[in-house]
C-alpha positions in Angstrom: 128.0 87.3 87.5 125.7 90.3 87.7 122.4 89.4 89.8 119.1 88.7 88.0 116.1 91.1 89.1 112.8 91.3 87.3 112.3 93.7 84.7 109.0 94.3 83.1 110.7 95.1 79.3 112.4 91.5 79.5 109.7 89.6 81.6 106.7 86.9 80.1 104.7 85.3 82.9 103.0 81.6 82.1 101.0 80.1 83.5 101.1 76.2 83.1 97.9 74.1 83.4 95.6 75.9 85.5 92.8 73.8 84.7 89.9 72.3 86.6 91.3 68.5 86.2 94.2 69.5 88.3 92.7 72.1 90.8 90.2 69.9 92.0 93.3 66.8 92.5 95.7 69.4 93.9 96.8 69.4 97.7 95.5 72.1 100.0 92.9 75.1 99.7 92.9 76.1 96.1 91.1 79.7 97.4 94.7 81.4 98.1 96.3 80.0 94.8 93.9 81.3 92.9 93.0 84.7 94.5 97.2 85.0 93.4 97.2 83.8 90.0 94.2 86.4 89.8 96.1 89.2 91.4 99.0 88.6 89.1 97.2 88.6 85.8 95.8 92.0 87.2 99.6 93.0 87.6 100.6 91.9 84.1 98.5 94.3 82.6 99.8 97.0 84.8 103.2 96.8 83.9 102.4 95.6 80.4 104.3 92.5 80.7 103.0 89.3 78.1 100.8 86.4 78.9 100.9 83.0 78.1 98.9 80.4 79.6 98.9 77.0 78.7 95.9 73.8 78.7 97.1 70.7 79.0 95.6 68.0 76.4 92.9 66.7 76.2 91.1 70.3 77.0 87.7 68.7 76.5 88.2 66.7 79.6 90.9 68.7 81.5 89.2 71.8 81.2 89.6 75.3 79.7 91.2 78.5 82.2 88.8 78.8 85.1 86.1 81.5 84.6 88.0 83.6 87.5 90.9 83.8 85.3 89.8 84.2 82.0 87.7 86.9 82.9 90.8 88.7 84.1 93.3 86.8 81.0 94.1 89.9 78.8 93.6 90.5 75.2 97.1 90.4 74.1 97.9 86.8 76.3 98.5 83.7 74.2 96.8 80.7 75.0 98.2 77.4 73.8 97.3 73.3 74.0 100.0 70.8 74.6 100.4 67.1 74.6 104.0 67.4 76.3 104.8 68.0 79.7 107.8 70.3 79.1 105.7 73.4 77.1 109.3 74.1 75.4 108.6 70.9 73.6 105.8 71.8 72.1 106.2 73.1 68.6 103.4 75.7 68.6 104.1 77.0 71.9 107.9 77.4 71.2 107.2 79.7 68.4 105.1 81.8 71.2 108.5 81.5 73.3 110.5 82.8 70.0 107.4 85.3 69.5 108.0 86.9 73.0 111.7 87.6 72.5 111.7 88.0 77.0 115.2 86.7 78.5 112.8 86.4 81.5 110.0 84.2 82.7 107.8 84.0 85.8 106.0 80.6 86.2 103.2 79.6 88.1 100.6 76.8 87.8 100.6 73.0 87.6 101.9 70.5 88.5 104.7 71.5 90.5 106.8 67.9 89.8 105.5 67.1 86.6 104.6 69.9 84.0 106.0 73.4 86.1 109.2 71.2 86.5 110.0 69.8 83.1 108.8 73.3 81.7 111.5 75.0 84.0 114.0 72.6 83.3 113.1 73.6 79.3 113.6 77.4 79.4 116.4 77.1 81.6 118.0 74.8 79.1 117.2 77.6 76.5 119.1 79.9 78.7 115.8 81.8 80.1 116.3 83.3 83.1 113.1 81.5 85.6 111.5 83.1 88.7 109.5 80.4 90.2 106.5 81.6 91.7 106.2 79.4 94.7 102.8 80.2 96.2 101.6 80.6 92.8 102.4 76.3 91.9 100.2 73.3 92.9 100.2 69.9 93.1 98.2 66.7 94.0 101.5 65.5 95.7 102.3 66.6 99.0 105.7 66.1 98.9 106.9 68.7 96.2 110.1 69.4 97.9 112.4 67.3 95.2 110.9 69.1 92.3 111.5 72.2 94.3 115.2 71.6 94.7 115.6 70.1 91.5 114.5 73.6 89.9 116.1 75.6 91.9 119.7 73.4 91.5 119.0 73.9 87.8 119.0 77.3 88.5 115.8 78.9 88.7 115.8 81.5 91.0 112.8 81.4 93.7 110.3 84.2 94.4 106.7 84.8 95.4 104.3 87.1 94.1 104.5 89.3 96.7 108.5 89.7 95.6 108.0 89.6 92.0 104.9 92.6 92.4 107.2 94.8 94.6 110.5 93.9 92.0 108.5 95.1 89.2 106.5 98.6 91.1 110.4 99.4 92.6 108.9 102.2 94.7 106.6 103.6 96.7 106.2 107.1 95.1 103.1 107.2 94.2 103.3 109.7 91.1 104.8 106.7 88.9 102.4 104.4 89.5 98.9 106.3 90.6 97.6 106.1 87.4 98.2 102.5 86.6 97.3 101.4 90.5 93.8 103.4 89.7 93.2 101.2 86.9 94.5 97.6 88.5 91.9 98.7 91.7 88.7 98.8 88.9 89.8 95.0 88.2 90.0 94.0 91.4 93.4 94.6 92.2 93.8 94.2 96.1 97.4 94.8 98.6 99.2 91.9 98.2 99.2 92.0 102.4 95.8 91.3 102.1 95.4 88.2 100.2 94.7 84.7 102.1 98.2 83.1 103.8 99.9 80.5 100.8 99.6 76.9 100.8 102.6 75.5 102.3 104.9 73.4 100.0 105.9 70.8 103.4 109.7 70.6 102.5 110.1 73.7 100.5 112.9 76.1 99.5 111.5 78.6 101.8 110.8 76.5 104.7 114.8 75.1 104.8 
């Protein structure tokens, strides 16, 4: 079985329920998760790979995308509402999926053993190919390390931002990617090395 790598012509990154309702419930320092989700928006654009971010019903009380990130959301993402917690089962946002035509998803967002997991659960049922973001997810449970498993028994294949960015720019020469870094730095694009340590998941993939 030949082994999965991102590629920007087959990858889609959503973003599930980033909304005020759940950031200000969610477990640990929301700063570093959302200095990432910035960062990777930032990146989307660079390597022109499609948006879709999600609001969980009802927006009015939930909340729309923070201003941080829809400041940086760009003009070709898709934004969809959803009453279900697996975005797959949502009729509106499955045409998106069938829209997008990407084998490959990278998911980030909320929460990590509710919506992120039935949603992973959903694509890899549709045969989607899923890197979880892991310092990209939050949750207002501490104990996420189930979920975790579950997904990754399922088998979506974990990754962080910091892998996914360095998958996708493949190498440090700088005269194929100058141009586009020049234009990520005017948006605030910073080295991933520099970006505030993750929130720990407690009983995570990565922490055995």
């Amino acid at each position: 079985m030949p082994i999965e790598t991102a590629d920007a012509s087959r990858l889609a990154i959503i973003l599930v329920d980033v909304q005020d309702y759940f950031l200000e419930k969610m477990h640990g320092e929301s700063e570093p998760l959302i200095c990432r989700l910035e960062q990777l928006l930032i990146v989307s654009e660079w390597f022109d790979v499609p948006v879709l971010a999600t609001l969980e019903e009802p927006v009015e009380r939930k909340g729309e995308l923070p201003a941080r990130l829809s400041r940086l959301f760009p003009e070709s993402g898709r934004i969809r509402n959803k009453f279900t917690y697996n975005l797959c089962a949502e009729e509106q946002i499955a045409d998106v999926l069938t829209d997008l035509n990407c084998q490959q998803f990278a998911v980030a967002g909320g929460e990590t053993d509710v919506c992120v997991l039935q949603s992973v659960l959903g694509l890899l049922d549709r045969q989607k190919t899923v890197f979880l973001l892991e310092d990209c997810l939050y949750s207002s449970e501490v104990r996420v390390g189930p979920a975790l498993r579950r997904m990754y028994s399922a088998g979506a294949i974990p990754c962080t931002y910091k892998s996914l960015y360095y998958e996708l720019l493949r190498t440090e020469d700088p005269r194929r990617w100058e141009a586009e870094l020049a234009a990520a730095q005017a948006k605030g694009f910073v080295p991933v090395e520099t970006l505030p340590p993750s929130i720990s998941h407690g009983d995570s993939f990565f922490d055995g």
